[in-house]
N, C-alpha and C positions, 0 to 999 in steps of 0.2 A: 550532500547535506552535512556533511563533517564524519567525526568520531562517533559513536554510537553513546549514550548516555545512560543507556536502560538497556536490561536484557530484555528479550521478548517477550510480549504478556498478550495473555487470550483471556478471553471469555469468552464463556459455552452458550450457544444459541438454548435457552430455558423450554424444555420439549424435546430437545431434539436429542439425537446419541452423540455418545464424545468427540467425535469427527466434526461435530455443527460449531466452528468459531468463529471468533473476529478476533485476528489475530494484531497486534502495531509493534512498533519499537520508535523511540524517542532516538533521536541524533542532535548534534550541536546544535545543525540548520533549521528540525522539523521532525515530522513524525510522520512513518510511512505506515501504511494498514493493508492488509490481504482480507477479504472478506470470503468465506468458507461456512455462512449459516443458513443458509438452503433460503434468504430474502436480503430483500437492501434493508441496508442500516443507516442510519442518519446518525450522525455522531454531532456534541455540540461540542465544541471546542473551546478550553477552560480559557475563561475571561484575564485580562490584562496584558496581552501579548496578541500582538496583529500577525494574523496568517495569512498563505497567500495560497491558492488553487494552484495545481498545474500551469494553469494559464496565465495567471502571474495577479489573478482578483484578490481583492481583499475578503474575508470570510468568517464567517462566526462558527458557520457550522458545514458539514459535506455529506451529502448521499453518494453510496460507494453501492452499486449492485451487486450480488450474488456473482462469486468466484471471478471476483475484481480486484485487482490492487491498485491502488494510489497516494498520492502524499499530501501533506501539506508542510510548507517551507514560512520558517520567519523571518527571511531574507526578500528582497526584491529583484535580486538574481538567479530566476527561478529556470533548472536543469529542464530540457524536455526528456521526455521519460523513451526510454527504449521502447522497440517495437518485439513484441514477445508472441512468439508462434509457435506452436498453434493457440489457440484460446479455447477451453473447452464454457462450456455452460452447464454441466452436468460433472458428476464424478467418472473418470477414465480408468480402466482396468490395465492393470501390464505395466513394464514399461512403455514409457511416453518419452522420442526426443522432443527436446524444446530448443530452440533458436530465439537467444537472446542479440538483437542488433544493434548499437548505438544508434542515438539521433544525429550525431556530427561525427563525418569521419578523423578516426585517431583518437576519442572518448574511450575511455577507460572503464568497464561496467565490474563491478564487486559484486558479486553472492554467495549465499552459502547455499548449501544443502537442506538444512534442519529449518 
């Protein structure tokens, strides 16, 4: 999706303890979200610029499940997303490996930590 344009922004699931977010960050391409508020969220998506799902649809707006992440892209050149394992659906204790794989072999995957 490009260069990043926005540092990361959350917002607190209302009810819930500091841990309950929706987390996103803005890039050149789009805007990626991690959803962390103990339900799905439906986000609308600010008017005047056409986004595209995952799957490459046009969209106004996206429901993101409970400790899910996805994107949406302003391009039509839309990335398939890695396959990330394990997937929990609950909060995990300890350390936890994770196994990030690309979708095309020789893909290049970027993350941070925080």
């Amino acid at each position: 999706m490009g260069n990043p344009t926005s540092t990361m922004q959350r917002r607190q699931q209302t009810g819930m303890s500091a841990g309950y977010c929706l987390f996103w960050r803005t890039f050149e391409g789009g805007t990626a979200y991690l959803n962390w508020t103990g339900s799905t969220q439906t986000i609308t998506l600010p008017t005047g610029t056409k986004y595209y799902n995952p799957s490459g649809q046009v969209i106004t707006q996206i429901q993101i499940p409970d400790a899910t992440g996805t994107f949406v892209t302003t391009d039509t050149k839309v990335a398939l997303p890695p396959q990330i394992m394990p997937r929990f659906s609950a909060k995990a204790a300890g350390v936890q490996a994770i196994t990030i794989t690309p979708p095309v072999s020789g893909a290049v995957i970027r993350y941070t930590e925080n």
